[in-house]
C-alpha positions in Angstrom: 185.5 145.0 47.5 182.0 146.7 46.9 181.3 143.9 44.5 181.8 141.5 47.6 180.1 143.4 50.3 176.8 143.8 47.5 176.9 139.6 47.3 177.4 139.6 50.7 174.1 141.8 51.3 172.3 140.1 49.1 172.9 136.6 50.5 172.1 138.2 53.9 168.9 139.5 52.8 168.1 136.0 50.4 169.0 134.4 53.8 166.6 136.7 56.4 164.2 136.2 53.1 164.3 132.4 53.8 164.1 132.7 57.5 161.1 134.6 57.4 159.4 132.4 55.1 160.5 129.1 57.0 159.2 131.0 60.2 155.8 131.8 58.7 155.7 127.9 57.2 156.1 127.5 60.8 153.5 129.7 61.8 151.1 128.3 58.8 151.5 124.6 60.1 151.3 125.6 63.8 148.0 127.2 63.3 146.8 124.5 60.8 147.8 121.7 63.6 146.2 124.3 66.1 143.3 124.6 64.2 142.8 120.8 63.4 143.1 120.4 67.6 140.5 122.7 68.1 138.3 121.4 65.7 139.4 117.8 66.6 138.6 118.9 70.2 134.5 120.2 69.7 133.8 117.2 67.7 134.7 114.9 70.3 133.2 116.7 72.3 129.9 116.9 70.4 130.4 113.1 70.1 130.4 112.7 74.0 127.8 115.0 74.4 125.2 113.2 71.7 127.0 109.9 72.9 125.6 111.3 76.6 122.0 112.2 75.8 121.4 109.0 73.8 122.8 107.2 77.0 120.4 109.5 78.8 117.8 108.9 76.4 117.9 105.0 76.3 118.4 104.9 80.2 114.6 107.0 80.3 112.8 104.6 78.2 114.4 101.7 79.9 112.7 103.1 83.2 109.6 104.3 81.2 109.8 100.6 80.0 110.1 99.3 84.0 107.0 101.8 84.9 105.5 100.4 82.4 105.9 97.0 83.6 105.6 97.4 86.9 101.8 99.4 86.2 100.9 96.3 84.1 102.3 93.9 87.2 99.7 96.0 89.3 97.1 96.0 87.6 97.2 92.0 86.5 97.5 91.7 90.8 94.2 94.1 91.2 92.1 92.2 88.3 93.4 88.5 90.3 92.2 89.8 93.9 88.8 91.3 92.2 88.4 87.9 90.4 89.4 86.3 94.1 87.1 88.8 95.6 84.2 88.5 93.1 84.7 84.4 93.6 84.5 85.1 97.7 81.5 87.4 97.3 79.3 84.5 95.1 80.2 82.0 97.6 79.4 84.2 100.7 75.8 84.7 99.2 75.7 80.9 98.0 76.1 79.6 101.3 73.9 82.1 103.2 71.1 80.7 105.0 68.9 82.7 102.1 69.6 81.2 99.4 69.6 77.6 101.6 65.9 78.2 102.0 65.6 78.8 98.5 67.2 75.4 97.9 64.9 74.0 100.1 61.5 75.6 98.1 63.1 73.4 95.1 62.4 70.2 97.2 58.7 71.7 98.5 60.1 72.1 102.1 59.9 76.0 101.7 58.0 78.7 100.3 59.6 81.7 98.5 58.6 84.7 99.8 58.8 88.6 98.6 60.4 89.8 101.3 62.8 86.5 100.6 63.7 88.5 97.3 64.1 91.9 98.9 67.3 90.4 100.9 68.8 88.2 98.7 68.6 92.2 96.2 70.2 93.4 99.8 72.7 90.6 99.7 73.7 91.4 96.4 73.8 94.9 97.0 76.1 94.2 99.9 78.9 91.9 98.6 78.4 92.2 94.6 77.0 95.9 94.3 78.8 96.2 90.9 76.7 93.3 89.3 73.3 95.3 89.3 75.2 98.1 88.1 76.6 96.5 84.9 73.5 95.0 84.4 71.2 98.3 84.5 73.9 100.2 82.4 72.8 97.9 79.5 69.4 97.6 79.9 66.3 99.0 82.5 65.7 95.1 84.5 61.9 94.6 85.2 61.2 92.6 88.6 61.5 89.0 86.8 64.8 89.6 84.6 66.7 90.8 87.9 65.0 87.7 89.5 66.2 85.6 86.7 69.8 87.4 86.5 70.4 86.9 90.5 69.5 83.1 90.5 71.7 82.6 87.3 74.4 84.4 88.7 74.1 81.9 92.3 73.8 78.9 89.5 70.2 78.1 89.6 69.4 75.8 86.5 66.6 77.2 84.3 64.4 74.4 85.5 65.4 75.8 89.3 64.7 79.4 88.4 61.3 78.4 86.5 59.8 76.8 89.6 61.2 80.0 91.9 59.7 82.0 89.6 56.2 80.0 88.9 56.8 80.5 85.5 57.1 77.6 82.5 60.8 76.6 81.9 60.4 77.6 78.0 59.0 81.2 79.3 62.2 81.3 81.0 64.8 80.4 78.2 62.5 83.2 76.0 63.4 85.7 79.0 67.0 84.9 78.8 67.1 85.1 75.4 65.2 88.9 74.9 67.2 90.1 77.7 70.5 89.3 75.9 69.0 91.1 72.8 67.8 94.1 74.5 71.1 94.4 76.0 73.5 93.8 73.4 70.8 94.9 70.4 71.8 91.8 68.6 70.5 88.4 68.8 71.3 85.6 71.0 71.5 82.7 72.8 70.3 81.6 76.5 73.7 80.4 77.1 75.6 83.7 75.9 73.8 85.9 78.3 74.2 82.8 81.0 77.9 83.6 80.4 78.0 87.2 80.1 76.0 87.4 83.8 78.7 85.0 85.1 81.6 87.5 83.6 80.5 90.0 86.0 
């Protein structure tokens, strides 16, 4: 009988043995699988989170990319209405009554005056004022290579500008030409500083 109640106790206790060890497998797997959810829950959420800021990221250069645009939109409009404008300004001083009388001196039926130089300076001053700016910026003009540099600019041919001037038309090509290569220090042709002084 005591043989039967020690068997008994012992299966008892092998059984409680078991049941505490299947509880703490339970425990062990609940807090793996616990674990593994937490774990499985901070990286997605560091996923959405880096997912986020390169979202953020992309959608800021995009719009850096649009500024960008739109600044180079605005500044192709204001170079087209300064070329429009520059245009206007030539025309305005080509068709003044001025520069008609000086059209008229080519044909003997007037006679340049200084004080006829004095305004067309003032009428360049007035609607180009940036042109004599440039100009002196590269190099000090003397009285004849502004004369020369206006009259190009309204498209006086050097024969034109020679008799304006009273000078020989070959005097005039050899002004050009030392003007480019006092400007630029390098040497050059009448016809590259004819082009530069239409540029501007």
């Amino acid at each position: 009988m005591k043989a039967q109640k020690d068997f008994s106790d012992a299966r008892w206790k092998e059984s409680e043995k078991r049941s505490q060890l299947f509880l703490i497998g339970i425990f062990m797997l609940m807090l793996v699988l616990l674990s593994s959810t937490i774990s499985f829950y901070f990286y997605r959420k560091q996923k959405t989170t880096k997912l986020l800021m390169q979202d953020k990221e992309m959608k800021h250069k995009a719009e850096q990319l649009q500024m960008q645009e739109y600044q180079m939109h605005l500044l192709e409009e204001q170079l087209r209405l300064k070329e429009e404008n520059r245009k206007t300004a030539i025309q305005c001083i080509k068709q003044s009554p001025l520069v008609l009388c000086f059209r008229q001196a080519l044909i003997g039926k007037y006679v340049v005056r200084e004080e006829d130089w004095s305004a067309l300076y003032e009428l360049f001053t007035e609607y180009i004022p940036s042109y004599e700016q440039q100009l002196r910026a590269k190099h000090s003009l003397n009285d004849i290579e502004w004369k020369i540099c206006q009259l190009v600019k309204l498209e006086f041919s050097p024969s034109d500008i020679a008799v304006l001037t009273h000078r020989e038309k070959s005097s005039i090509s050899a002004i050009r030409s030392r003007l480019f290569s006092k400007m630029f220090q390098i040497e050059g042709s009448t016809k590259e500083l004819d082009d530069f002084l239409m540029s501007i």
